[in-house]
Backbone bond lengths (Angstrom), bond angles and torsions (degrees), N, CA, C in turn:
res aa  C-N    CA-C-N  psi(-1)  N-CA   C-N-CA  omega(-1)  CA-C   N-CA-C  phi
1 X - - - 1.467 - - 1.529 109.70 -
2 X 1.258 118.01 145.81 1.648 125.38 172.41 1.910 107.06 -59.96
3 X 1.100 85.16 127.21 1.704 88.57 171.69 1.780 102.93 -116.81
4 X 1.545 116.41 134.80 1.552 102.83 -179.59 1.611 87.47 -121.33
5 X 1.197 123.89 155.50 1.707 116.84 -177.95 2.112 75.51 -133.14
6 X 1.202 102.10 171.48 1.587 117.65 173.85 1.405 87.60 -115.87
7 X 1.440 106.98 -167.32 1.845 112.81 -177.43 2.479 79.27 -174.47
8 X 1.612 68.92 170.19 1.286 103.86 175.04 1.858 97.84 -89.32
9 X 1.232 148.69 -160.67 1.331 146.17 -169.45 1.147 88.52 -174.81
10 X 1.610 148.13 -4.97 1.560 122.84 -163.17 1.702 110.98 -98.85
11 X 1.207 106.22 1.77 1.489 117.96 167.14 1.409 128.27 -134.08
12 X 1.553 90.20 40.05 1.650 89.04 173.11 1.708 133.06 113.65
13 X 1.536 81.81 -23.28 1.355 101.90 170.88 1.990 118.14 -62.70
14 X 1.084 121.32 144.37 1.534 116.34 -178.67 1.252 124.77 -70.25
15 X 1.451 102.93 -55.58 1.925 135.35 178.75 1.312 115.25 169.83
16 X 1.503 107.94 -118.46 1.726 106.70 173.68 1.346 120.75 -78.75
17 X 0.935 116.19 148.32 1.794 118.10 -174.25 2.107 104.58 -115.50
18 X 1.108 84.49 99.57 1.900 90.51 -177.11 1.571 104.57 -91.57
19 X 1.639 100.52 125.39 1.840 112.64 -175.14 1.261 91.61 -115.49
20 X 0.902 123.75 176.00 1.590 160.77 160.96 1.795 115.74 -119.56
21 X 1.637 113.03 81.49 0.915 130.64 -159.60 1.842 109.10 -88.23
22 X 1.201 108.27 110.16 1.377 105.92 179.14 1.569 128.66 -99.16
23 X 1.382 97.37 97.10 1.556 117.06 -152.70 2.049 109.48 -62.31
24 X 1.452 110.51 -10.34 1.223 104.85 174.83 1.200 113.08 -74.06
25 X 1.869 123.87 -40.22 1.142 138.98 -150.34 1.992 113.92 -118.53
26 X 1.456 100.25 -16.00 1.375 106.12 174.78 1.681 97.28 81.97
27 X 0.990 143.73 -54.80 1.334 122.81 153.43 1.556 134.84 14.74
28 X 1.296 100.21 92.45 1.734 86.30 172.91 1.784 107.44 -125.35
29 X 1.201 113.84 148.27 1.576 128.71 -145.14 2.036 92.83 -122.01
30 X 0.681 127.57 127.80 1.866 129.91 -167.89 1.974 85.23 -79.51
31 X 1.320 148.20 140.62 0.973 113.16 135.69 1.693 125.58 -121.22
32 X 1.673 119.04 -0.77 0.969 122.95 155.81 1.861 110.42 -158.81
33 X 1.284 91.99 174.20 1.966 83.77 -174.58 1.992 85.80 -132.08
34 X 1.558 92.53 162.19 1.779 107.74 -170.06 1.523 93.86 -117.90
35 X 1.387 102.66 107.02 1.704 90.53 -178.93 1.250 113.67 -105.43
36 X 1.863 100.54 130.66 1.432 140.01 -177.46 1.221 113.14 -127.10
37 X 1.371 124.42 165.11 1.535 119.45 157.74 1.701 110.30 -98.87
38 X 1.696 81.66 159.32 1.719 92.45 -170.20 1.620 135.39 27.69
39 X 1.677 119.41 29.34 1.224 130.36 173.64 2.214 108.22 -33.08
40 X 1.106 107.35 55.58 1.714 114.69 -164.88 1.660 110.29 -43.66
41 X 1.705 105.94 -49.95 0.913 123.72 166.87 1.589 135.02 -144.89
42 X 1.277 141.40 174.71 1.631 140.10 -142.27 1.121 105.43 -145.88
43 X 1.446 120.17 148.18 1.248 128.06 156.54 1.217 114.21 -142.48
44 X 1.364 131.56 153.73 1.587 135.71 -144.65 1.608 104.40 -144.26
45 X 1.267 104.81 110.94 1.861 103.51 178.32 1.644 104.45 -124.97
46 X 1.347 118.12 60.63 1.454 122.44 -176.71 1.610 127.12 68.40
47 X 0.938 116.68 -62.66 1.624 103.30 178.28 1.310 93.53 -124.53
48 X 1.053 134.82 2.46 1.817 136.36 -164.11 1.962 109.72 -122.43
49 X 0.997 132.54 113.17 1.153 131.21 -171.52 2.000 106.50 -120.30
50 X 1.519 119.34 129.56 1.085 120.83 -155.85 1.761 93.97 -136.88
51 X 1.600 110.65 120.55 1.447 122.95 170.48 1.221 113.22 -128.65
52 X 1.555 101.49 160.89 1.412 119.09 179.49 1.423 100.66 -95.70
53 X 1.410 110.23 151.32 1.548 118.73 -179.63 1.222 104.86 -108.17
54 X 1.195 131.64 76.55 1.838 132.86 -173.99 1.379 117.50 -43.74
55 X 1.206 121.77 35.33 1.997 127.33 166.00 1.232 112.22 -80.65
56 X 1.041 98.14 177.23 1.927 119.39 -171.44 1.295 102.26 -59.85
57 X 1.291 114.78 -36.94 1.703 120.37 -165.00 1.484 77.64 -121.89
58 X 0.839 117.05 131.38 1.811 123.13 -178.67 1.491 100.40 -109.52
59 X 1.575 109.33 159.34 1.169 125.77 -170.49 1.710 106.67 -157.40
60 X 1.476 98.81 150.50 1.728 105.03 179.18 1.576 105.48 -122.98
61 X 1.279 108.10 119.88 1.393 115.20 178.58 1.810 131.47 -107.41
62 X 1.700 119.23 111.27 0.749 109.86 174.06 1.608 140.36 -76.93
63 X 1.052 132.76 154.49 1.264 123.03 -171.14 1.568 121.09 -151.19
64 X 1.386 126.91 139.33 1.483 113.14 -146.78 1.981 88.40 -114.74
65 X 1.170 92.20 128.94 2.221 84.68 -163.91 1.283 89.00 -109.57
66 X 1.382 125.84 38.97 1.851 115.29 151.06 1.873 102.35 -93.65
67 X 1.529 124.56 -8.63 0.870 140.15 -177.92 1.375 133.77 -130.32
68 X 1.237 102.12 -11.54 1.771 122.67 -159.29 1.260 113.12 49.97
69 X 1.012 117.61 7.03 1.852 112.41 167.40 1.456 121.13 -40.93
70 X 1.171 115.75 120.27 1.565 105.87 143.22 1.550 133.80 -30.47
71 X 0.791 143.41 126.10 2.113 128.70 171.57 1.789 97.95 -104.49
72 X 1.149 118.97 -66.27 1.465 128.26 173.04 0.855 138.99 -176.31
73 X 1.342 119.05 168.95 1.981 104.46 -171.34 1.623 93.53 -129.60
74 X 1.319 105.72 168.88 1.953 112.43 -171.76 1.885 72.56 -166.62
75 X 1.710 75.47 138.11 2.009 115.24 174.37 1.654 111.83 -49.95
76 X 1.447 123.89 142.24 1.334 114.68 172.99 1.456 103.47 -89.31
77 X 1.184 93.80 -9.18 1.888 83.90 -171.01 1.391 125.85 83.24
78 X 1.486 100.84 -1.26 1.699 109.52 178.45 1.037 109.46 -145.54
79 X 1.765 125.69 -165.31 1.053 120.63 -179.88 1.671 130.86 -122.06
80 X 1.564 127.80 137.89 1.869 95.44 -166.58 1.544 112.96 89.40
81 X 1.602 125.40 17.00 1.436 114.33 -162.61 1.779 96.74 -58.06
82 X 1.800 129.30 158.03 1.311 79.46 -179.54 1.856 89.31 -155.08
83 X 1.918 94.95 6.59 1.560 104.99 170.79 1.612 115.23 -137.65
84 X 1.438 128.62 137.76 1.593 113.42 -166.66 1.764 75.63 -148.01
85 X 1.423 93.38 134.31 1.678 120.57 168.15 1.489 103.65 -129.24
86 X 1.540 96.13 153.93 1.677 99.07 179.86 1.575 83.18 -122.27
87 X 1.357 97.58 162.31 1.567 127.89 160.21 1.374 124.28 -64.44
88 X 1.189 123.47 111.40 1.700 115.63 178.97 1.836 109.84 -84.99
89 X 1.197 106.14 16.45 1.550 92.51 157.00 1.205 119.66 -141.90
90 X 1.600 127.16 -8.25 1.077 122.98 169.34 1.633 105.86 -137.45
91 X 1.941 115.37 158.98 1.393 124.57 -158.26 1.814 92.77 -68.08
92 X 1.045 143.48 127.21 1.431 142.60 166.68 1.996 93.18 177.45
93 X 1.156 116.83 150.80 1.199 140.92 102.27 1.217 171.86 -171.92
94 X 1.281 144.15 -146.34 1.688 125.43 -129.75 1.381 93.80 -123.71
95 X 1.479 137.69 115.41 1.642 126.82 155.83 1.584 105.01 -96.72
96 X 1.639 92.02 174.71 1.718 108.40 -161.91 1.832 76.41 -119.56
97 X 1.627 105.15 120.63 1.995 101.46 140.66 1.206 115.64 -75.72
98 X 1.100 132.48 121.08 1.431 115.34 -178.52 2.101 101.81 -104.57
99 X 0.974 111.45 -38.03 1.816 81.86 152.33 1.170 153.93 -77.88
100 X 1.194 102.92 0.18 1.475 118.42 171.54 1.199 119.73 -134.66
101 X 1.423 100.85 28.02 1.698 100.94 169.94 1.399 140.76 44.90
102 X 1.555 112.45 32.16 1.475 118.13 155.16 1.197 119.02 -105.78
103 X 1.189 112.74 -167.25 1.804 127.89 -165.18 1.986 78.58 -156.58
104 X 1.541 103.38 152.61 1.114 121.63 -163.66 1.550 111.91 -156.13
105 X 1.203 132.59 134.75 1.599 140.87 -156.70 1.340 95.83 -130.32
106 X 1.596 122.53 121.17 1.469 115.27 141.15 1.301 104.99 -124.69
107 X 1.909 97.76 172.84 1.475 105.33 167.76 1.528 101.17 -98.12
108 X 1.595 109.45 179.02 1.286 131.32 170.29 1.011 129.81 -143.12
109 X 1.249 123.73 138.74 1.537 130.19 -135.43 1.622 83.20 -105.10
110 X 1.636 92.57 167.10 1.785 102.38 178.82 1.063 116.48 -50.37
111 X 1.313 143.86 -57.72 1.420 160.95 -140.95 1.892 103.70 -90.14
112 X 0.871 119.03 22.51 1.459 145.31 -140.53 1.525 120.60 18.37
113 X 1.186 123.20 1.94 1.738 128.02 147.75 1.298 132.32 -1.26
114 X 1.367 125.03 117.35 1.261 99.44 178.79 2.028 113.51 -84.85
115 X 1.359 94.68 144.75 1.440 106.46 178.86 1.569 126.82 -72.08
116 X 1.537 99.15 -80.35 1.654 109.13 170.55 1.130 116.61 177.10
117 X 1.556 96.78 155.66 1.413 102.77 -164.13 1.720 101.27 -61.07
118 X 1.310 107.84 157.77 1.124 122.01 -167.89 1.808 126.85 -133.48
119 X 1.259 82.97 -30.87 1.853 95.16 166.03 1.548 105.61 -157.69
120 X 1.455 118.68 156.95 1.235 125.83 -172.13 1.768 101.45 -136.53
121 X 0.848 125.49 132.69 1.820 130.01 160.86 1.669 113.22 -147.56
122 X 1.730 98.42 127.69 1.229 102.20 -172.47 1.771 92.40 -110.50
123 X 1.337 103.99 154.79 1.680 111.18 -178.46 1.042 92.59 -118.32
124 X 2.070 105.60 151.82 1.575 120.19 177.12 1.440 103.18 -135.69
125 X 1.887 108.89 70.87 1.529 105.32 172.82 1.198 103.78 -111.69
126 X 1.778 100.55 -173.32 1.920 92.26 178.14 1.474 68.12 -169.84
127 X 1.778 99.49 160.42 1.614 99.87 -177.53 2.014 94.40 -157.42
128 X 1.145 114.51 -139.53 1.666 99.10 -132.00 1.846 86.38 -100.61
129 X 1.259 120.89 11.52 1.587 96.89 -170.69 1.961 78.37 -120.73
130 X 1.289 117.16 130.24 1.240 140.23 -171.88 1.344 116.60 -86.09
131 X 1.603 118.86 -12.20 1.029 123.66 145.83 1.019 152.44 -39.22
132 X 1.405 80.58 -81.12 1.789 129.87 -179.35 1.545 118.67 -73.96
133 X 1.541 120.14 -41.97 1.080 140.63 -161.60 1.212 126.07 -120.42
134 X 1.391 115.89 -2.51 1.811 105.12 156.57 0.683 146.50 22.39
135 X 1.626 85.65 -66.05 1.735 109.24 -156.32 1.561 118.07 -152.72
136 X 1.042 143.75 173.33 1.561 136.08 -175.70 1.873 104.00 -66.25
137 X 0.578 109.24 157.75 1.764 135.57 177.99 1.490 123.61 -146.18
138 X 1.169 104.76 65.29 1.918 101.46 176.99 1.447 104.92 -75.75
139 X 1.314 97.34 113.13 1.684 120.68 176.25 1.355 129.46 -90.37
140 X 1.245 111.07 -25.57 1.858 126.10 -172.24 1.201 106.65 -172.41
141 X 1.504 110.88 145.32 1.403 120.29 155.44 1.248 105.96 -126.49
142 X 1.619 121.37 137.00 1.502 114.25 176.72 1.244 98.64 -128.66
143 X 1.895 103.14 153.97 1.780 103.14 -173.96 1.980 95.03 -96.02
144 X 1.176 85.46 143.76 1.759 96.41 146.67 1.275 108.78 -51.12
145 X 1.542 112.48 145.47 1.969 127.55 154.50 1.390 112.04 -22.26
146 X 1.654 99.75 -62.09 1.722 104.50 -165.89 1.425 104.76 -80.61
147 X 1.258 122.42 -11.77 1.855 112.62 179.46 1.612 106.04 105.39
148 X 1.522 106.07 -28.73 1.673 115.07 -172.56 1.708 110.79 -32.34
149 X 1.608 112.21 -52.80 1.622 114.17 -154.97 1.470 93.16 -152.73
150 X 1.487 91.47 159.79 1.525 105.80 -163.24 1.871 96.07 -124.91
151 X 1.477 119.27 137.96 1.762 109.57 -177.26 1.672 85.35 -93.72
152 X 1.556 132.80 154.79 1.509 114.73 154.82 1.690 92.19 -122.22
153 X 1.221 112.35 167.31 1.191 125.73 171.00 1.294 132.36 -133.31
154 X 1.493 117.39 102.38 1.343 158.20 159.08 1.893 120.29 -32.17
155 X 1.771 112.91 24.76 1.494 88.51 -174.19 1.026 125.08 -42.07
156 X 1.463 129.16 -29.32 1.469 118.56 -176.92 1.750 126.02 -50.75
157 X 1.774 96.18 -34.07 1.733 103.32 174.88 1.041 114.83 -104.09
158 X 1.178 125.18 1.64 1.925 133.84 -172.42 1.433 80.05 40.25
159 X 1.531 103.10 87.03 1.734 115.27 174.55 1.882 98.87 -166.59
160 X 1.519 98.07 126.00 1.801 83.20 -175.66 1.924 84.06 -135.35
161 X 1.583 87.35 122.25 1.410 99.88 -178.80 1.333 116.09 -72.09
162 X 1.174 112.39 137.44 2.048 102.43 161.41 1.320 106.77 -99.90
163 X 1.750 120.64 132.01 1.443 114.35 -179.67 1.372 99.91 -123.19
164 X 1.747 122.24 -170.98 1.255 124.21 150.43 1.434 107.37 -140.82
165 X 0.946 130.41 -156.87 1.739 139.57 -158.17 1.357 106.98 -142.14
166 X 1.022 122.64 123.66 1.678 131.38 177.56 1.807 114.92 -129.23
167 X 1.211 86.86 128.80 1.608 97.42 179.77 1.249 118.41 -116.83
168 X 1.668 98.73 130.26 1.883 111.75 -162.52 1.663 93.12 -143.08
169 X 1.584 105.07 115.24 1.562 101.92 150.31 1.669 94.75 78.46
170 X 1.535 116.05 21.21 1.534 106.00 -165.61 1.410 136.77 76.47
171 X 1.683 97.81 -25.23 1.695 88.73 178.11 1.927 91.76 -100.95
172 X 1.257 89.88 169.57 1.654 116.03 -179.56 1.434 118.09 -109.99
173 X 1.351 127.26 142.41 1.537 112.58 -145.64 1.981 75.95 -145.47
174 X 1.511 119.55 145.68 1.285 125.40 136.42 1.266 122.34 -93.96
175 X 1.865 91.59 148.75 1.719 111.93 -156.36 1.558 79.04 -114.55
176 X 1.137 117.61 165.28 1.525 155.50 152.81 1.408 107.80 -106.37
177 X 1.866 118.76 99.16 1.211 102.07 173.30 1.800 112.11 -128.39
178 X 1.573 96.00 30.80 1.684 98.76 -172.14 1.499 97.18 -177.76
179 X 1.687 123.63 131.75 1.174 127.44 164.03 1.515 118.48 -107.94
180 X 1.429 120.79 116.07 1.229 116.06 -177.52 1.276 122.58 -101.65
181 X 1.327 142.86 107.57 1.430 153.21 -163.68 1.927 113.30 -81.86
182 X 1.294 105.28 100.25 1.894 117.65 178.56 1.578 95.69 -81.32
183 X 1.858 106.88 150.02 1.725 109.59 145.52 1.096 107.19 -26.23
184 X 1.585 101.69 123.99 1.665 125.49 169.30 1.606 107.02 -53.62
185 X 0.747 126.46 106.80 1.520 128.99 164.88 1.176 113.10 106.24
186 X 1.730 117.14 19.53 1.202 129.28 164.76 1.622 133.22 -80.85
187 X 1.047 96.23 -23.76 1.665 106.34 162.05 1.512 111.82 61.80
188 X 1.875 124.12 66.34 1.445 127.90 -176.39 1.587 85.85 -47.43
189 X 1.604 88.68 165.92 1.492 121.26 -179.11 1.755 124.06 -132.54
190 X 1.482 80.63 -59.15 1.961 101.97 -171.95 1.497 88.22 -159.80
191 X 0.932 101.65 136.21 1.888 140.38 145.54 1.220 141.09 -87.87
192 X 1.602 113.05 123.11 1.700 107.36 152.23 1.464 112.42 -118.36
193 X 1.206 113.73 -170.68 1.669 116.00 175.19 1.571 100.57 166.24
194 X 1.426 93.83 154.79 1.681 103.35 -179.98 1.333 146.10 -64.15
195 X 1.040 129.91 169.49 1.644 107.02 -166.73 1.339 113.42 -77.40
196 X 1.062 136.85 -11.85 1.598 125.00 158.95 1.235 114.52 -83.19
197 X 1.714 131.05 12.35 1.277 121.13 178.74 1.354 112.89 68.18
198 X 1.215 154.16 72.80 1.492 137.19 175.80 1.735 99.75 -152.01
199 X 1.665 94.85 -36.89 1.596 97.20 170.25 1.220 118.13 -111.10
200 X 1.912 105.16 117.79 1.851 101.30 173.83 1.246 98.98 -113.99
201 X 1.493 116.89 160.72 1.329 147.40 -171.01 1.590 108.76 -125.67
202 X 1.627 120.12 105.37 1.657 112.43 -162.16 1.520 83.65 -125.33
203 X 1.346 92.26 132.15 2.093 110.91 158.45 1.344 85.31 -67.45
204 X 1.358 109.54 144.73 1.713 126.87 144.00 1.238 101.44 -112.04
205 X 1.479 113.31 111.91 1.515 113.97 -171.28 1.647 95.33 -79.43
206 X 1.440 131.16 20.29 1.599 103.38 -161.49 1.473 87.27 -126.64
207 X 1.189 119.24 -26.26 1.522 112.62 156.85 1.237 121.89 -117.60
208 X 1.418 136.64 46.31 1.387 132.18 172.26 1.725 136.46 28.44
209 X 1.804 95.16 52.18 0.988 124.61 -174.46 1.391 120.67 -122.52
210 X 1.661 127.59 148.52 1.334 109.07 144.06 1.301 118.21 -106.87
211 X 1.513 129.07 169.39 1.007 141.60 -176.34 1.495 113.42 -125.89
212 X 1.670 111.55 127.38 1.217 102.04 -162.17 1.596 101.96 -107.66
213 X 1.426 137.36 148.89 1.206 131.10 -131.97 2.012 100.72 -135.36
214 X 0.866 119.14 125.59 1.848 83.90 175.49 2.027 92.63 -145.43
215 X 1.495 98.36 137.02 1.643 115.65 171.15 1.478 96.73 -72.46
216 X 1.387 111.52 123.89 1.755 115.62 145.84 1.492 107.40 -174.18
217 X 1.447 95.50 136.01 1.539 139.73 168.23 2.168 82.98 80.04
218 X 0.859 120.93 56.72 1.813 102.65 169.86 1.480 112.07 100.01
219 X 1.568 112.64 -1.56 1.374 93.15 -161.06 2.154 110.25 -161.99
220 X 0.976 98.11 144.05 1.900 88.82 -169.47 1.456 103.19 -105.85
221 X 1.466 94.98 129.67 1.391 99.01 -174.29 1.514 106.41 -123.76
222 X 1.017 141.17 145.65 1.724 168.81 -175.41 1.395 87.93 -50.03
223 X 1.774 119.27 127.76 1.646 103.44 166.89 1.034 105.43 -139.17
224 X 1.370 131.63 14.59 1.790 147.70 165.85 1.476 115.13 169.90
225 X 1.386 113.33 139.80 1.442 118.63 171.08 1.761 87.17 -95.47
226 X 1.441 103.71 155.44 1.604 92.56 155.61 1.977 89.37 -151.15
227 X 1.566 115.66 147.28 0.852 123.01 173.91 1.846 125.25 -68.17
228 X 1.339 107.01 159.94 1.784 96.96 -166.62 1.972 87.69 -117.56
229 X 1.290 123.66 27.23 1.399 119.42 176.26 1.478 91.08 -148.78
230 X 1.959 104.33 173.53 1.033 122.80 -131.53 2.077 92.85 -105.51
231 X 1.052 111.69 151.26 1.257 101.73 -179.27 1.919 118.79 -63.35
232 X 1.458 95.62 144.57 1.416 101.39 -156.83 1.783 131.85 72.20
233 X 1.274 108.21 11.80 1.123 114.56 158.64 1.566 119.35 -68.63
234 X 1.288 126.85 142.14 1.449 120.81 170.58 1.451 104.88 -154.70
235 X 1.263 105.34 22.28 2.179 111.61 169.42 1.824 97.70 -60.77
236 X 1.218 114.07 -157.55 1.271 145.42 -143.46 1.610 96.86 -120.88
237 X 1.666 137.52 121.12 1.133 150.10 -146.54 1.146 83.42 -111.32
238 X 1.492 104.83 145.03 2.092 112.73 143.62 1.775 100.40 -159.65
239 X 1.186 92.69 62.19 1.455 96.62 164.41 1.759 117.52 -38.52
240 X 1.329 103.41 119.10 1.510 129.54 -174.33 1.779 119.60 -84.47
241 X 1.090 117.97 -124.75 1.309 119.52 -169.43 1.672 108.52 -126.87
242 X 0.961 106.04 142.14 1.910 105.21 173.52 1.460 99.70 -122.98
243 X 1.458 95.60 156.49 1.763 117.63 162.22 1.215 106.08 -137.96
244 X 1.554 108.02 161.31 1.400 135.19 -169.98 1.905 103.68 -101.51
245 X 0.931 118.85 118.93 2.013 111.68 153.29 1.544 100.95 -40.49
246 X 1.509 113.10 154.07 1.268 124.05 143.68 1.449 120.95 -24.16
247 X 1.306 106.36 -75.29 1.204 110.98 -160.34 1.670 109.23 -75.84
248 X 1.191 110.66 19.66 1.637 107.70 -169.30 1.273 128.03 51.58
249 X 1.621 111.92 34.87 1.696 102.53 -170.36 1.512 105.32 -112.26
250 X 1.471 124.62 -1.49 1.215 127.25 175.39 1.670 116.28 -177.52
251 X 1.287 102.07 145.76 1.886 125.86 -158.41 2.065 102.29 -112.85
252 X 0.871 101.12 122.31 1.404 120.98 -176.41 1.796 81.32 -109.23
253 X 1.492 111.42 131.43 1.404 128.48 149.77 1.878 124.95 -138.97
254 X 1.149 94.86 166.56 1.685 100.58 178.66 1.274 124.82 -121.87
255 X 1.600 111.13 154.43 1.682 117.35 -155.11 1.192 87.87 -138.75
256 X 1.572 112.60 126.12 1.533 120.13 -174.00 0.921 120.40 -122.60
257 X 1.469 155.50 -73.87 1.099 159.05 152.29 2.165 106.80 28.94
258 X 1.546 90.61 -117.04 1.682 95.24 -175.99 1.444 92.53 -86.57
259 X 1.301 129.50 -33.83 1.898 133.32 -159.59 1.359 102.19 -70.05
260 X 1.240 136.31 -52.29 1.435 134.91 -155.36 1.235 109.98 6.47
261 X 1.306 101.37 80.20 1.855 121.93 -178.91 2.209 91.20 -131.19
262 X 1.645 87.64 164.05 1.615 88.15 169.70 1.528 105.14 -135.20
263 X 1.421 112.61 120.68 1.626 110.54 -178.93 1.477 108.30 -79.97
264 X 1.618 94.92 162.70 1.736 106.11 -177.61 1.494 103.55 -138.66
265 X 1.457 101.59 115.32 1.634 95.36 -177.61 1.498 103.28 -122.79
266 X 1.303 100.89 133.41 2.169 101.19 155.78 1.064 107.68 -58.72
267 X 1.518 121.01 143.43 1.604 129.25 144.03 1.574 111.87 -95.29
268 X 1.467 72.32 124.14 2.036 95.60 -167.40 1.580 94.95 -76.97
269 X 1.755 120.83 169.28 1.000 107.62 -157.29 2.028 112.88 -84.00
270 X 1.670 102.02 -16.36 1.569 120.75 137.58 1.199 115.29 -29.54
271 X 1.175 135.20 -1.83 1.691 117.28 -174.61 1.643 99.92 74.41
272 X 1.463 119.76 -63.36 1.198 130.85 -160.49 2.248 105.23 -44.85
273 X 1.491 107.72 135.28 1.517 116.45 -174.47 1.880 102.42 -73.56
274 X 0.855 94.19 152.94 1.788 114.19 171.01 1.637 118.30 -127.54
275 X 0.754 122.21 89.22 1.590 136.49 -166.24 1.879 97.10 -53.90
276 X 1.432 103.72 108.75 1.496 109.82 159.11 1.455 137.31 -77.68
277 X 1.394 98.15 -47.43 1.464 110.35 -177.00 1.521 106.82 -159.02
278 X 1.394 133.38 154.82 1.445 142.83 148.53 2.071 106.61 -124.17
279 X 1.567 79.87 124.73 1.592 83.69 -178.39 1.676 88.03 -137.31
280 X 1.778 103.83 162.29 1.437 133.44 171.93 1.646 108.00 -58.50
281 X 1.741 105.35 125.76 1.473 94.47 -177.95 1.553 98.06 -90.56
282 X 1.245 119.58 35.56 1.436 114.60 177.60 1.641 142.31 50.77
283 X 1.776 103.07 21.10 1.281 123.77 -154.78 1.716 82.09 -169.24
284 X 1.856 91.58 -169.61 1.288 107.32 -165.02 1.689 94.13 -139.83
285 X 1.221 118.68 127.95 1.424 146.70 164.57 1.655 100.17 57.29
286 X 1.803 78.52 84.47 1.130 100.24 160.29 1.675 132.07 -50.36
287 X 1.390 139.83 87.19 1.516 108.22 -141.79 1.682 84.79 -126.23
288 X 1.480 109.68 7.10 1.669 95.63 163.92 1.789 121.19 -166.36
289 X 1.287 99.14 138.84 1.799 95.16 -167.85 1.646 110.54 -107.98
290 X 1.507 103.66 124.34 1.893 89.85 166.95 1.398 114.42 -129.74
291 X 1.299 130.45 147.08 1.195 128.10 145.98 1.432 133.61 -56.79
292 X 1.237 120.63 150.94 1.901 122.35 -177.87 1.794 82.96 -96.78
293 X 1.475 84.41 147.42 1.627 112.03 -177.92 1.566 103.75 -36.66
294 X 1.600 104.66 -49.95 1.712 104.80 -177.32 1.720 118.31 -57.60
295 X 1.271 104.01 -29.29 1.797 108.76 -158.32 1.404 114.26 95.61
296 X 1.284 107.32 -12.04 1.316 96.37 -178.07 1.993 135.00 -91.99
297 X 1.496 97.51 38.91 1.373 107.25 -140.60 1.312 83.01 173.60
298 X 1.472 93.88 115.92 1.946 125.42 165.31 1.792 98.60 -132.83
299 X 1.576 87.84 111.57 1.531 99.68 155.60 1.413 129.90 -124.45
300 X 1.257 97.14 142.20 2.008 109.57 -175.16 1.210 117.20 -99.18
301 X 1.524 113.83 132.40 1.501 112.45 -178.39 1.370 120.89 -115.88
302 X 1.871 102.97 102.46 1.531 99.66 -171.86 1.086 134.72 -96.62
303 X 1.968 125.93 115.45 1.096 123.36 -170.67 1.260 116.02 -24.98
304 X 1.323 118.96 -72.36 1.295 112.39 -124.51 2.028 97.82 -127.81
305 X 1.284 76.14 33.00 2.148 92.01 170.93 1.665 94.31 -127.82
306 X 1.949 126.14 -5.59 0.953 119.64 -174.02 1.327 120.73 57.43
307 X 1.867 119.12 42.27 1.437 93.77 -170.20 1.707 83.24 -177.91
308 X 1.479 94.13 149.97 1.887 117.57 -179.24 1.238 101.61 -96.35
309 X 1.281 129.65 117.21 1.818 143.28 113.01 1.170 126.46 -13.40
């Protein structure tokens, strides 16, 4: 299977690094790289592959991988873009500024091109760690299965919006149709949740937690924190990225900071997590987790050891 990893570029790195991942044997083989700057993070819609360029002046770059061509890049308009999801039912998608606190909409043209920007929203929160939180931080947007709604995440307000997408006249507009409130000084990151939407699961990268989230009768209420480090830990947090199995029966996440450990929890049939294991991702800042198409194979990609688990 194609493996694409992004990289940082300020030490050497090229851009994307394309493997040929051999899912029987764990084996992965380099066989060419797409050079960009700061490709931070990726998104993959079949023959068309679309990154954010994490610079001062940020940029999203499309790229057509039956060729490795470039197609084009268009401005985020902010700064630090540093997460981009596409829509699985309609041509658009969504990056996170994460220093300057917007969220950003394009469309995409057939040829997988990017088109134009299409909606812009800048946030003005700030929440309890004076550091960290200032100011807004849009970190991720992830789509629902069906395409319906998008969660984004706000560490700056420990606030993770639920939106949806509306189309008028051809252009595409983001809605605000739900505000969801995290531990104050928890700082969302990345999200999963189930296919009817009711249960989300948020990294707080600022305390190395998840937070388990649940919709009922109108309204989301808090239904467990559970920690992503080992008891008696008290180093330095940077809660990373989580994923869900297929089948929704268990969440692999990452702890970055001093821990660079990756937790493994069951989902009990409560929604509520059950902590299996925390083990060493064998590197340092852990800042992203994926599964291989099979399940059989979780790999971690660590900034700043330069190197996949």
């Amino acid at each position: 299977k194609p493996m694409y990893v992004g990289t940082y570029t300020n030490n050497g790195s090229k851009g994307i690094y394309v493997y040929d991942f051999n899912q029987a044997t764990g084996v992965a083989r380099l066989k060419n790289t797409i050079s960009m700057s700061n490709p931070s993070f990726i998104a993959r819609d079949e023959n068309f592959l679309y990154a954010v360029n994490e610079d001062v002046e940020g940029t999203i770059t499309a790229v057509d991988l039956r060729n490795g061509a470039i197609l084009n890049s268009l401005p985020t308009n902010g700064a630090h873009p540093c997460h981009v999801s596409l829509s699985p039912t309609i041509p658009v998608a969504v990056v996170s500024n994460y220093s300057s606190g917007s969220l950003v909409l394009y469309s995409i043209n057939k040829d997988g091109s990017l088109n134009k920007q299409e909606d812009f929203i800048a946030f003005k929160n700030s929440g309890l760690n004076k550091s960290r939180q200032a100011s807004s931080h849009i970190h991720s947007a992830f789509f629902s299965k069906d395409g319906q709604f998008l969660f984004v995440s706000d560490l700056g307000g420990d606030i993770i919006y639920k939106m949806n997408i509306t189309k008028n006249n051809d252009c595409y507009k983001l809605n605000i149709v739900d505000e969801i409130n995290v531990k104050a000084g928890g700082g969302p990151r990345h999200v999963v949740f189930n296919d009817k939407g009711t249960l989300l699961y948020a990294v707080l990268e600022l305390t190395g937690e998840i937070e388990v989230l649940a919709f009922n009768k109108g309204k989301w209420n808090s239904k467990q924190i559970v920690p992503m480090y080992t008891a008696g830990f008290n180093g330095e947090h940077g809660g990373g990225d989580i994923k869900m199995t297929a089948d929704a029966k268990f969440i692999y996440a990452t702890n970055r900071g001093q821990a660079n450990e990756i937790a493994v929890y069951a989902v009990k049939k409560d929604g509520l997590l059950k902590p299996l294991q925390i083990i060493s991702v064998e590197g340092n800042s852990p800042r992203n987790v994926q599964l291989s198409p099979d399940e059989k194979w979780v790999i971690v990609s660590n900034q700043l050891t330069n190197g996949l688990t």
